[in-house]
NUFI-995054 format. One record per atom (N, C-alpha, C): residue in three letters; x, y, z negated. Coordinates in steps of 0.2 Angstrom, whole numbers, padded with zeros to 4 digits, always signed. Layout:
BEGIN
AlaXYZ ...
//
This chain:
BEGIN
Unk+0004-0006+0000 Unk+0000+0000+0000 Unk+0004+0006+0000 Unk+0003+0010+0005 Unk+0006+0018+0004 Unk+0001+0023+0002 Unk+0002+0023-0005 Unk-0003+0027-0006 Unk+0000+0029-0014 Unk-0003+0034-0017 Unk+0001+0037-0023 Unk-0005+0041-0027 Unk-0006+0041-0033 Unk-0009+0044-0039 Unk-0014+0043-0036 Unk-0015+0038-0033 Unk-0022+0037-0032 Unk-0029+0038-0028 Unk-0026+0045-0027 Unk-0029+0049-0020 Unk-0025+0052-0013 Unk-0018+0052-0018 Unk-0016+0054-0011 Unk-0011+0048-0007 Unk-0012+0049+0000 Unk-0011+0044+0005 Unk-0006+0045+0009 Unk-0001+0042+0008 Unk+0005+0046+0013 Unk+0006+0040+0019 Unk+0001+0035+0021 Unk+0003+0034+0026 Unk-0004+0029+0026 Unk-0006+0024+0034 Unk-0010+0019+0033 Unk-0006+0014+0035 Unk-0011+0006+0035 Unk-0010+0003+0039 Unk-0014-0001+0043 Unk-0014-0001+0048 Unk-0017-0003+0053 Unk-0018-0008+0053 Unk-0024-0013+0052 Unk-0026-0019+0052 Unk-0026-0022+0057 Unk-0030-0019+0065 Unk-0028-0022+0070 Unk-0036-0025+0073 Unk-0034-0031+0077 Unk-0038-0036+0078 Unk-0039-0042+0075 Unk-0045-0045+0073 Unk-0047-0049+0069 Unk-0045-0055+0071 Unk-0042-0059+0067 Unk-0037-0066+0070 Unk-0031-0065+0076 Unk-0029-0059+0076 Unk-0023-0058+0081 Unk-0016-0061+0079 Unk-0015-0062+0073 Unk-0009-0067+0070 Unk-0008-0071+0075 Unk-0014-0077+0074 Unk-0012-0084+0080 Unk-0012-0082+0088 Unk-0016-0077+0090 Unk-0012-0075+0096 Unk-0009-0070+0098 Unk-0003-0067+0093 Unk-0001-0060+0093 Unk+0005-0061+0101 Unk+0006-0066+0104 Unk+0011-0065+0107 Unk+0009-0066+0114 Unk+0002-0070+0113 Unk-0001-0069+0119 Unk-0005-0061+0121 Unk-0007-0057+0115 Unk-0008-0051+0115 Unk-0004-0048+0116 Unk+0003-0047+0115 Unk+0007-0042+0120 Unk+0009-0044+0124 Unk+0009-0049+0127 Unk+0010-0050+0134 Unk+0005-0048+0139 Unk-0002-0050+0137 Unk-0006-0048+0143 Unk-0006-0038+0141 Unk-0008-0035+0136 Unk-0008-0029+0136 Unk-0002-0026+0137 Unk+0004-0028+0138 Unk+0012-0026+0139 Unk+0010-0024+0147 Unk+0006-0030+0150 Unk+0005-0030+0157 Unk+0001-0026+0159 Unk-0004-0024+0156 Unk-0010-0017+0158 Unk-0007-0011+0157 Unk-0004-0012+0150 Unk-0001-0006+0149 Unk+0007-0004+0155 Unk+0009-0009+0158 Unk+0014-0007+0162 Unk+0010-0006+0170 Unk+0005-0010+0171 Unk+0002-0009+0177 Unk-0001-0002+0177 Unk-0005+0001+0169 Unk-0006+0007+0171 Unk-0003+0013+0172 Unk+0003+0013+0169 Unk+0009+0019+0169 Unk+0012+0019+0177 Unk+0013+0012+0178 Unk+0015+0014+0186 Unk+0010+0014+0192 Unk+0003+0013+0190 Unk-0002+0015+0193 Unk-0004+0022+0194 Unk-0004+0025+0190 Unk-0005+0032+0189 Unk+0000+0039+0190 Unk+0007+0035+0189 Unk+0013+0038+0191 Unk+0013+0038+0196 Unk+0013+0034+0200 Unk+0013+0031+0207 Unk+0008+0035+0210 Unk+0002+0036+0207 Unk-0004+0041+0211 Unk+0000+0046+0210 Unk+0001+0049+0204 Unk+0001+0057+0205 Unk+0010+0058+0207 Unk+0014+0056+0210 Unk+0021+0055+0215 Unk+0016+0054+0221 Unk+0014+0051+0223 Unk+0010+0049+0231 Unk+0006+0058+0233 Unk+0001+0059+0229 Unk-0002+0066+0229 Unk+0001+0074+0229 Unk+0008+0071+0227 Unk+0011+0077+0225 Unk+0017+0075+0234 Unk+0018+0070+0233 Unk+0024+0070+0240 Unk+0022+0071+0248 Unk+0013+0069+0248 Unk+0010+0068+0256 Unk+0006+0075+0255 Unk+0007+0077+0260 Unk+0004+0084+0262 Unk-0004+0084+0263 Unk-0006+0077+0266 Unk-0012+0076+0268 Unk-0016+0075+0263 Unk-0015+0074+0256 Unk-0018+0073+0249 Unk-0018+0082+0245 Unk-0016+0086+0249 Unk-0017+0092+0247 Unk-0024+0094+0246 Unk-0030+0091+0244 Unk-0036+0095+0242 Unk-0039+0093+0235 Unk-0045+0098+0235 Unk-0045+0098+0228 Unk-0049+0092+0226 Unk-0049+0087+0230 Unk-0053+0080+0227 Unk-0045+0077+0223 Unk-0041+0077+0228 Unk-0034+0074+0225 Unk-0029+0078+0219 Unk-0031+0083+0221 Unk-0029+0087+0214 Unk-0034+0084+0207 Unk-0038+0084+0208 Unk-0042+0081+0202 Unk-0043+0074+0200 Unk-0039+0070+0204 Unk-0036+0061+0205 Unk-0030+0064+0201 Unk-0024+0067+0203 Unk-0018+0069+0201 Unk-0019+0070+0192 Unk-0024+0075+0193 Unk-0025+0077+0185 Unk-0027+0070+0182 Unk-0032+0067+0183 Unk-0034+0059+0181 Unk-0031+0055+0176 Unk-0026+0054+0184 Unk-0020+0050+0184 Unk-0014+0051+0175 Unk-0015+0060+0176 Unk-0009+0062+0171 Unk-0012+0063+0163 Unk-0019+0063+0164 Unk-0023+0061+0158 Unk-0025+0054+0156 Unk-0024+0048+0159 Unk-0026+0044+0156 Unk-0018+0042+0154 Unk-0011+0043+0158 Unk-0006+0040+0154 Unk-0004+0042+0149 Unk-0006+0049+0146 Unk-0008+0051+0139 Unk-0011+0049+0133 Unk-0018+0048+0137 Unk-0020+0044+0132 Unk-0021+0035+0129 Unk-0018+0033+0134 Unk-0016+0026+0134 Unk-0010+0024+0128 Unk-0004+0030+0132 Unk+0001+0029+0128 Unk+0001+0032+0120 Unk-0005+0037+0120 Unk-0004+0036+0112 Unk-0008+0033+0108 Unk-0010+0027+0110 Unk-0013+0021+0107 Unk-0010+0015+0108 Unk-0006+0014+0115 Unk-0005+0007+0117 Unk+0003+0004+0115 Unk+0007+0009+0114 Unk+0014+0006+0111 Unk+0011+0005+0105 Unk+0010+0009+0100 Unk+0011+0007+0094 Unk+0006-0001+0092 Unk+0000+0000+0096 Unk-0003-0008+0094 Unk+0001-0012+0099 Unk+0007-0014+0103 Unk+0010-0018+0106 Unk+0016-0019+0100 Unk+0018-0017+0098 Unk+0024-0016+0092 Unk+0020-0021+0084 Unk+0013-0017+0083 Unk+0010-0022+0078 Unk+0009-0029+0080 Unk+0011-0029+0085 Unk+0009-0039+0086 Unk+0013-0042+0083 Unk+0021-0040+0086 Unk+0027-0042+0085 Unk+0031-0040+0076 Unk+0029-0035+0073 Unk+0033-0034+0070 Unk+0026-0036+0062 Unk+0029-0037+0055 Unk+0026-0038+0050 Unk+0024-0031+0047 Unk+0026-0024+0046 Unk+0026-0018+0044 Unk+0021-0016+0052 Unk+0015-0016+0049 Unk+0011-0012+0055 Unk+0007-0005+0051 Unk+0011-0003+0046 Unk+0010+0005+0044 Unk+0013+0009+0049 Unk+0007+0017+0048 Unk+0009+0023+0053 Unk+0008+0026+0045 Unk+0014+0032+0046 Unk+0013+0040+0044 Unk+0007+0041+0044 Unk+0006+0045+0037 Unk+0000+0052+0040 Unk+0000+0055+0044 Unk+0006+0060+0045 Unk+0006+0063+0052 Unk+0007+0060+0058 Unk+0009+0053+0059 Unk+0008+0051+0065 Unk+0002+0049+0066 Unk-0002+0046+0059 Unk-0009+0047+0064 Unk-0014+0051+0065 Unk-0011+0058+0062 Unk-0014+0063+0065 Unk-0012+0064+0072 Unk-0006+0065+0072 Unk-0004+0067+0078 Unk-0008+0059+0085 Unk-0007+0054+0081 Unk-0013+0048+0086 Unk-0020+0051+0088 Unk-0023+0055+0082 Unk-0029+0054+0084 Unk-0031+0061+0088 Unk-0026+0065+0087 Unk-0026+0071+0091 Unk-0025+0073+0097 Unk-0020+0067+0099 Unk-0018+0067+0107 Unk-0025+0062+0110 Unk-0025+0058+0106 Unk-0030+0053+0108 Unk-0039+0057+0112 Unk-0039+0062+0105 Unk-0047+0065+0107 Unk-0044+0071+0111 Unk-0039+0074+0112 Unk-0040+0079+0119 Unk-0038+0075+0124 Unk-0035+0072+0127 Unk-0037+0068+0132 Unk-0041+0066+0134 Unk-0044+0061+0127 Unk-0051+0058+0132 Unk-0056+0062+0133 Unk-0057+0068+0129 Unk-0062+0073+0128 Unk-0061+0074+0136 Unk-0056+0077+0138 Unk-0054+0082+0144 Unk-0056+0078+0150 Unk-0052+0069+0150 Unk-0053+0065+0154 Unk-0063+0065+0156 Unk-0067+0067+0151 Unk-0073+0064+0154 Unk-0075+0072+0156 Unk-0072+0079+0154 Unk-0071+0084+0159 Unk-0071+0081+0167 Unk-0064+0081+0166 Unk-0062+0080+0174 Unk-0068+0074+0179 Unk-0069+0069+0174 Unk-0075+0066+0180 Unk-0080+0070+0179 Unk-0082+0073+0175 Unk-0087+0077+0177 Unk-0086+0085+0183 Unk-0080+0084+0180 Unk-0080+0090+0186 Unk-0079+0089+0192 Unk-0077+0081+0196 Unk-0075+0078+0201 Unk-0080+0076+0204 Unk-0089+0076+0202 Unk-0094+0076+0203 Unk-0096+0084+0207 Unk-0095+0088+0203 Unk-0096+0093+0205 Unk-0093+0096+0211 Unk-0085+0093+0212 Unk-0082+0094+0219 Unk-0084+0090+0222 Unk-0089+0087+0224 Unk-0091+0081+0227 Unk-0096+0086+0229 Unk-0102+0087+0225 Unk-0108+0093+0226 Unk-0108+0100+0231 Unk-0103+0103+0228 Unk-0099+0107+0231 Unk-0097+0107+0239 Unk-0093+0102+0239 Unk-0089+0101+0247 Unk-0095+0098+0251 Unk-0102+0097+0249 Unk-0106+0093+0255 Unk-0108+0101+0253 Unk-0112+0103+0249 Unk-0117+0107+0249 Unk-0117+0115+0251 Unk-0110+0116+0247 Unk-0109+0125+0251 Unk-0101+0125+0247 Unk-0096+0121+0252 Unk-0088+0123+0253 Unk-0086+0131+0251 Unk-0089+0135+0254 Unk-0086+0141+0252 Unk-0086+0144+0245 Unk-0090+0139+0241 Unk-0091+0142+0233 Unk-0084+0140+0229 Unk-0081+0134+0233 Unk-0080+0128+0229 Unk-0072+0133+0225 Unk-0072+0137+0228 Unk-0064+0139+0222 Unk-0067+0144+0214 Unk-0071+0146+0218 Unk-0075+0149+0210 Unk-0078+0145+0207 Unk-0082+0142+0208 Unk-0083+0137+0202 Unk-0078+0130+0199 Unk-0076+0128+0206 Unk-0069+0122+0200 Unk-0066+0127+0195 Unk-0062+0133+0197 Unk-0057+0138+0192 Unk-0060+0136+0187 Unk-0068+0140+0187 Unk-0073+0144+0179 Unk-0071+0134+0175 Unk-0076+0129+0178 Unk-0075+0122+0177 Unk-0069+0119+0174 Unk-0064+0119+0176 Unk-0055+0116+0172 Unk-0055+0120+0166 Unk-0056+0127+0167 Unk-0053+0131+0162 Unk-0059+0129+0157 Unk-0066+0127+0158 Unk-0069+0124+0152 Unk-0068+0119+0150 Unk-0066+0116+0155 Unk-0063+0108+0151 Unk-0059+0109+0150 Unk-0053+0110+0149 Unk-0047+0113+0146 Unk-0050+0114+0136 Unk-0053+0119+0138 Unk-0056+0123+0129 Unk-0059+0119+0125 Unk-0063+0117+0130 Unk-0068+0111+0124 Unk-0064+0105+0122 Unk-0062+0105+0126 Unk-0058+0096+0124 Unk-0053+0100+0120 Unk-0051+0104+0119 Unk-0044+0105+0113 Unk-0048+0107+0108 Unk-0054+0111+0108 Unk-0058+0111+0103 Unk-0060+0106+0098 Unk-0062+0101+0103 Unk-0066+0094+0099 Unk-0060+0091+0097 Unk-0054+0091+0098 Unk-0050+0089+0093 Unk-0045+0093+0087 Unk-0045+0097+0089 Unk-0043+0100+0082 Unk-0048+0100+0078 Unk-0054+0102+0078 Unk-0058+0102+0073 Unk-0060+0096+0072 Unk-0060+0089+0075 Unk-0061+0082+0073 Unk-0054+0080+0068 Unk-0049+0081+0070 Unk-0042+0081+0066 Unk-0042+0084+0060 Unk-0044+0090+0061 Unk-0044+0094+0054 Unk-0048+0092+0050 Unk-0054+0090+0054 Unk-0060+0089+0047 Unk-0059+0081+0042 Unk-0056+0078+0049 Unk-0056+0070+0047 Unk-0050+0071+0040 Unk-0043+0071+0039 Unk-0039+0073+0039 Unk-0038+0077+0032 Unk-0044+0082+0029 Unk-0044+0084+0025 Unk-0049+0081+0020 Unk-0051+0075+0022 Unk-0053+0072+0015 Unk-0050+0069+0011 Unk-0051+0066+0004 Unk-0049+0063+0000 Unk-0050+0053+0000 Unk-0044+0049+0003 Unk-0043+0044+0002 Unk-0042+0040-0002 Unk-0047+0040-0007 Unk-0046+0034-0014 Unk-0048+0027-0012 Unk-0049+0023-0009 Unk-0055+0018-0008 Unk-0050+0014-0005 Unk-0046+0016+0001 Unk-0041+0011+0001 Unk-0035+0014+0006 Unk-0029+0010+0009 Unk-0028+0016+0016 Unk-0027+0009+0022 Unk-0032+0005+0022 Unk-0030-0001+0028 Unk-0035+0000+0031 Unk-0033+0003+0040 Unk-0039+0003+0044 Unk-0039-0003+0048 Unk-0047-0005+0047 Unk-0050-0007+0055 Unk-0049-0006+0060 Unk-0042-0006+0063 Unk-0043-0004+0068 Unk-0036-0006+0072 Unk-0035-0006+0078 Unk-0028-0004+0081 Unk-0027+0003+0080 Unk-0029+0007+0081 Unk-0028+0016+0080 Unk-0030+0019+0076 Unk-0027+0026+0074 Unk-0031+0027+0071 Unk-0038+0032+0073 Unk-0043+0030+0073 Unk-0049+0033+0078 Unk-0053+0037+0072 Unk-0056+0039+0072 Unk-0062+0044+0067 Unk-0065+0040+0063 Unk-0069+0035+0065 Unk-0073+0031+0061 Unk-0070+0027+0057 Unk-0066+0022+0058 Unk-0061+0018+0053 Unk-0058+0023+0047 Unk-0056+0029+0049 Unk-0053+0034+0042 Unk-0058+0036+0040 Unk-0062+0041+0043 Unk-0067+0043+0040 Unk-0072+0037+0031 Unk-0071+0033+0033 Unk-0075+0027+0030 Unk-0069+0025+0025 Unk-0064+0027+0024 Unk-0058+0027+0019 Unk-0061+0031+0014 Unk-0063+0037+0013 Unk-0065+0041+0012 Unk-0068+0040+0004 Unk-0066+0045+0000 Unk-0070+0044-0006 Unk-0076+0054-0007 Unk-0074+0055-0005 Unk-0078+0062-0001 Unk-0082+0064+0003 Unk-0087+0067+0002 Unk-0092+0068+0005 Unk-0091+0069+0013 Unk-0094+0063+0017 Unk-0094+0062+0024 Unk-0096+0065+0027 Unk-0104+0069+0026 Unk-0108+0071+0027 Unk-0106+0078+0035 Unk-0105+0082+0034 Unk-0100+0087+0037 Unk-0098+0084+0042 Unk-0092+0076+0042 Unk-0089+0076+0046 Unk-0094+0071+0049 Unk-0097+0069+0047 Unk-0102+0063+0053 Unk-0107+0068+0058 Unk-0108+0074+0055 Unk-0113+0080+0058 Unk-0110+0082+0063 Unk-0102+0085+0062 Unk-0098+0086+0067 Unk-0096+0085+0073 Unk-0095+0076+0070 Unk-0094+0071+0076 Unk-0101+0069+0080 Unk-0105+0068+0079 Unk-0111+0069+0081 Unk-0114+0075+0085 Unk-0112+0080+0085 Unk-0111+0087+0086 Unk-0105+0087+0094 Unk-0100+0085+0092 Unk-0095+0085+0097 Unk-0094+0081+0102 Unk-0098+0076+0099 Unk-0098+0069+0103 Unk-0103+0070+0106 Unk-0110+0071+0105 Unk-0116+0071+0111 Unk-0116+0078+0113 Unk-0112+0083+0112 Unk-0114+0089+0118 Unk-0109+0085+0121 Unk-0103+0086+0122 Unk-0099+0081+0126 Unk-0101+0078+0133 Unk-0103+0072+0128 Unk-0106+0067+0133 Unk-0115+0070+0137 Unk-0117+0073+0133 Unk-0124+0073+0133 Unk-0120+0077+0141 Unk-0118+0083+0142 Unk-0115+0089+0146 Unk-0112+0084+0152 Unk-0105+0082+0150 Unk-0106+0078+0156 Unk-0109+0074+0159 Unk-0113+0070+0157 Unk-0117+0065+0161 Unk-0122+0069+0164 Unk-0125+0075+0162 Unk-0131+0076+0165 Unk-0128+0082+0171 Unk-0120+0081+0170 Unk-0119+0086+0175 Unk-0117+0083+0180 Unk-0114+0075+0179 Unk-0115+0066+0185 Unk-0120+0067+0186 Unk-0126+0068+0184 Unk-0131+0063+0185 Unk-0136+0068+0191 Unk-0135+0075+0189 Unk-0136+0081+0193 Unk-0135+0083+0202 Unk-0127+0081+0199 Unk-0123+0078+0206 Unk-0125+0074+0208 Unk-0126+0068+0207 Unk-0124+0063+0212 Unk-0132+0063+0215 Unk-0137+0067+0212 Unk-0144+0068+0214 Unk-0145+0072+0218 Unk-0141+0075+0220 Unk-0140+0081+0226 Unk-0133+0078+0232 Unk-0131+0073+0229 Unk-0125+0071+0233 Unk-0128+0065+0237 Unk-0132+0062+0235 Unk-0136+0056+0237 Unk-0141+0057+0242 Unk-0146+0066+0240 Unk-0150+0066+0245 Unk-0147+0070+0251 Unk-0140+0072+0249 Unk-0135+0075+0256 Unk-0135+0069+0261 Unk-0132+0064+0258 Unk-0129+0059+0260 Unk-0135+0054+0264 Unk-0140+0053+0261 Unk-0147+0050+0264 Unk-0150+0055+0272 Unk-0148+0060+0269 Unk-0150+0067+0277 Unk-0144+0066+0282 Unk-0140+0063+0280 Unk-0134+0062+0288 Unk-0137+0059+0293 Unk-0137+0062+0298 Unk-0138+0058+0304 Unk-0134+0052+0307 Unk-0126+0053+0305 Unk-0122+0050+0306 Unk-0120+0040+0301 Unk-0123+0035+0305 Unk-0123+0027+0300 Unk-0115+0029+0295 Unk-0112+0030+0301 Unk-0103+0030+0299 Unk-0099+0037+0294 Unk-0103+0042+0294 Unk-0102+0048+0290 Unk-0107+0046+0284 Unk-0113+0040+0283 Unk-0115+0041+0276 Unk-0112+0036+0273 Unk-0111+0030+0277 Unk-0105+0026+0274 Unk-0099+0027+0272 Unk-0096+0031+0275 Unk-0090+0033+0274 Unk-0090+0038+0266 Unk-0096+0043+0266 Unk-0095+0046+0259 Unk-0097+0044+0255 Unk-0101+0039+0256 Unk-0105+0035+0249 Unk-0099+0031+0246 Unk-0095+0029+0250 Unk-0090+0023+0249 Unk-0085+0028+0245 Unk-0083+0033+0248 Unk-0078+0037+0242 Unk-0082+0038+0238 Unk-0088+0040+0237 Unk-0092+0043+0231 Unk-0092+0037+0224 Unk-0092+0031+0229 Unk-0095+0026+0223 Unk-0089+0024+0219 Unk-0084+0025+0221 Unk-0077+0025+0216 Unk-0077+0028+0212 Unk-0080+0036+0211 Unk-0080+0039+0205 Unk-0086+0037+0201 Unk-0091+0036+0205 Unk-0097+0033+0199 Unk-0095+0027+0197 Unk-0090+0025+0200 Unk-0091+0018+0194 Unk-0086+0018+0189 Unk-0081+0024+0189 Unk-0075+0025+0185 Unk-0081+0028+0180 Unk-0086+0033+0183 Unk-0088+0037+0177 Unk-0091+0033+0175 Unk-0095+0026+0176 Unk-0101+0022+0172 Unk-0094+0019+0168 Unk-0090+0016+0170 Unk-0085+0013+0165 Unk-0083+0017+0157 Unk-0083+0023+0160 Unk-0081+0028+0155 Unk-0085+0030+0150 Unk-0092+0026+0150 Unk-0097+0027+0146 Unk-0098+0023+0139 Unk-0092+0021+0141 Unk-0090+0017+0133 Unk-0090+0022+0125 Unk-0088+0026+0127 Unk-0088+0029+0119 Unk-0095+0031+0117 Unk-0099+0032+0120 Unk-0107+0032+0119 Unk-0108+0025+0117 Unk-0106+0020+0116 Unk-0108+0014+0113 Unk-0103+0014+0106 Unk-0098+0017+0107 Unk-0092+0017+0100 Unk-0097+0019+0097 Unk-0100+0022+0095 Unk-0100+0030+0090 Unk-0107+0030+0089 Unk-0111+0025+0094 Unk-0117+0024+0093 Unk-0120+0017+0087 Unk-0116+0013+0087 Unk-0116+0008+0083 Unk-0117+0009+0077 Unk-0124+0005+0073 Unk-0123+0005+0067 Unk-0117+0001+0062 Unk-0114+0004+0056 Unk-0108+0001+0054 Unk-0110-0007+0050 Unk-0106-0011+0054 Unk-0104-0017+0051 Unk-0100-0021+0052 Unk-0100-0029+0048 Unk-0093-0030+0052 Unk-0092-0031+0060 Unk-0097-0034+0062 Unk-0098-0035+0070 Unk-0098-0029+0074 Unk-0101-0025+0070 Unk-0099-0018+0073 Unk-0092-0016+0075 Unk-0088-0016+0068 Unk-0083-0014+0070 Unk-0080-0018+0076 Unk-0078-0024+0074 Unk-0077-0027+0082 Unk-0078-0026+0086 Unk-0084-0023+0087 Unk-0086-0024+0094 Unk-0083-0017+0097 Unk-0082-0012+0092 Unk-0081-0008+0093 Unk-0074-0005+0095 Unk-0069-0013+0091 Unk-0062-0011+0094 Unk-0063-0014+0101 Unk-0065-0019+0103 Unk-0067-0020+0111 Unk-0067-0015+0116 Unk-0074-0011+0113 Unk-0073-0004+0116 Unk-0070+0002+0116 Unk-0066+0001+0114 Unk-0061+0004+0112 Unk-0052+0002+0115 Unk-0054-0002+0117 Unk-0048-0008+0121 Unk-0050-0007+0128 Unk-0055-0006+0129 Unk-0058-0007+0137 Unk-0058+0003+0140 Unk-0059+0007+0134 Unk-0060+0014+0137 Unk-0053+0016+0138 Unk-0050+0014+0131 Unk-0037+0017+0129 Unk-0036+0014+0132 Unk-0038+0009+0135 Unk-0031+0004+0135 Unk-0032+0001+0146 Unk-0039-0002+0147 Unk-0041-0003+0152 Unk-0041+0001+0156 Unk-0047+0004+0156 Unk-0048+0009+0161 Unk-0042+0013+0164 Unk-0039+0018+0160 Unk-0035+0018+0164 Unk-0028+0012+0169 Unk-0029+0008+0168 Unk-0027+0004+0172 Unk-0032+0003+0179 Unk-0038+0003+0178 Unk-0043+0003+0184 Unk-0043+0008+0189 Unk-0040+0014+0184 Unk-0044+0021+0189 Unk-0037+0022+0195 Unk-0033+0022+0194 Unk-0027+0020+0201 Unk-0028+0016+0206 Unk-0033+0009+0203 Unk-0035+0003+0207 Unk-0040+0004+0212 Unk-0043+0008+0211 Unk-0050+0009+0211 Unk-0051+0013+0216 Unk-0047+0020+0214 Unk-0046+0024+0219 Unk-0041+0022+0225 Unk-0035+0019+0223 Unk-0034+0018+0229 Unk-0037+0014+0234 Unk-0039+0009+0234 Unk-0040+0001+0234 Unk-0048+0003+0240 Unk-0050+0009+0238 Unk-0056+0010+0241 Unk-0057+0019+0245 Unk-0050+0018+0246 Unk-0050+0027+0249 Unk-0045+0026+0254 Unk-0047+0027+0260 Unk-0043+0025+0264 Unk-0037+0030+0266 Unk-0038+0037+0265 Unk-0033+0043+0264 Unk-0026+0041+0258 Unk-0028+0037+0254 Unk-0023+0037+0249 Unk-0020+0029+0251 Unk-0022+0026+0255 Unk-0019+0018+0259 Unk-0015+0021+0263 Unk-0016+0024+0268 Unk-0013+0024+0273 Unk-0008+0030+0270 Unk-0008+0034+0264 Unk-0002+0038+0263 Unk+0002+0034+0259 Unk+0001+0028+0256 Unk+0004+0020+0253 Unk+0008+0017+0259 Unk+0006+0017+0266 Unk+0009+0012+0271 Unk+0014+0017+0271 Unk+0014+0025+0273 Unk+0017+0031+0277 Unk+0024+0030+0271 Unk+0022+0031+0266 Unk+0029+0029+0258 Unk+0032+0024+0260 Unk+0028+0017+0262 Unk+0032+0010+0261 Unk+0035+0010+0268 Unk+0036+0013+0273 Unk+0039+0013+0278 Unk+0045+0018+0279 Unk+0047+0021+0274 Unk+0050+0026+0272 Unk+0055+0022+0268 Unk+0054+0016+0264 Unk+0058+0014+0262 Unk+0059+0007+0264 
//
């Protein structure tokens, strides 16, 4: 136990996943392998978008961004529970897990920004091109604000309670709900917050996906063109399906607490830090034929 006079907590220890003793070794090897497919998945996008000239627009600029948001916040989750398989001491600092959960909620916060703002360049580029630099600018720089908002204040608030009850999380990370729940202090405040942050959040972007793709659908249904509606629907449906995946922390946060909860919760939680980014390089590339054929133009180069 790292913990001292009772209340105060100078460090936790991260309990992990339930029964990973007996497969810790097969755990670091298949997530050693997501975690190294996604770093060079995403590297490898934003080098590709940055070197081919013909990936200069603002769909790929907001792929580039993506790309550099999700190996932030993967990486500040995914070494340290790679490390916990293998080693006995799977304690973190208090300030590293501040600094964990900090990095963790402004990226992911930003990241469901950015799909939501990639919708709206989608809406934009069918329905009136010429608007499209005024409003992405006003859009990043709001995603930008909010998402470093909801995490200072989620960090601050978490963070300044009083831990008497224990300091071992549920959890591979350190995430809100797992400390919060250490907690010998009124939660009250901080579950209102999270609840506050967490559904304008998602509640704002999803209705501003769901807006788009209502106005993107019925552009795409008025084409005259078999081969012009297939062709956008085909790009289009890459980012719905990244952003349906991305709908996992509305299941985190919505659970009622128990033990099957928690579990299921690190699941989801494994699939939104740890996977998906792994997916979203795959995805896009694998189904956009702009970013394959700037993939062959590189591999003939070398």
């Amino acid at each position: 136990m790292i913990q001292q006079n009772g209340t105060e907590v100078t460090g936790f220890f991260l309990l992990g996943f339930g029964g990973q003793h007996k497969f810790r070794y097969v755990l670091f090897i298949v997530f050693l392998v997501i975690y190294v497919t996604s770093m060079v998945g995403n590297t490898g996008m934003i080098l590709l978008i940055k070197t081919d000239s013909r990936l200069e627009t603002p769909m790929y600029f907001f792929l580039q961004h993506l790309a550099f948001v999700d190996i932030y916040y993967t990486s500040a989750i995914t070494p340290k529970m790679l490390q916990n398989f293998i080693v006995e001491d799977k304690s973190i600092s208090f300030m590293g897990c501040v600094i964990q959960l900090l990095v963790y909620v402004i990226f992911t916060t930003t990241d469901c920004y950015i799909l939501a703002t990639m919708a709206v360049d989608w809406y934009v580029a069918i329905y009136n091109p010429l608007c499209y630099p005024i409003v992405m600018s006003r859009t990043v720089c709001n995603q930008l604000v909010v998402g470093s908002i909801n995490a200072f204040v989620q960090a601050g608030c978490t963070f300044s309670l009083s831990f008497c009850k224990s300091n071992i999380v549920n959890h591979f990370f350190c995430d809100i709900l797992p400390i919060i729940s250490l907690s010998c202090s009124s939660m009250n405040i901080n579950i209102m917050l999270l609840l506050v942050f967490v559904g304008f959040n998602l509640t704002f972007t999803v209705t501003v996906v769901i807006f788009s793709y209502i106005y993107i659908i019925s552009a795409i249904l008025k084409m005259s063109s078999t081969a012009g509606r297939k062709k956008t629907f085909s790009t289009c449906a890459s980012h719905l399906a990244v952003t349906i995946f991305s709908g996992t922390p509305s299941y985190m946060y919505s659970q009622p607490q128990s033990n099957d909860s928690e579990e299921n919760i690190k699941v989801a939680s494994t699939f939104y830090g740890i996977v998906i980014p792994m997916l979203n390089p795959l995805i896009y590339s694998l189904r956009n034929k702009a970013v394959k054929e700037a993939l062959k133009v590189m591999g003939k180069k070398f």
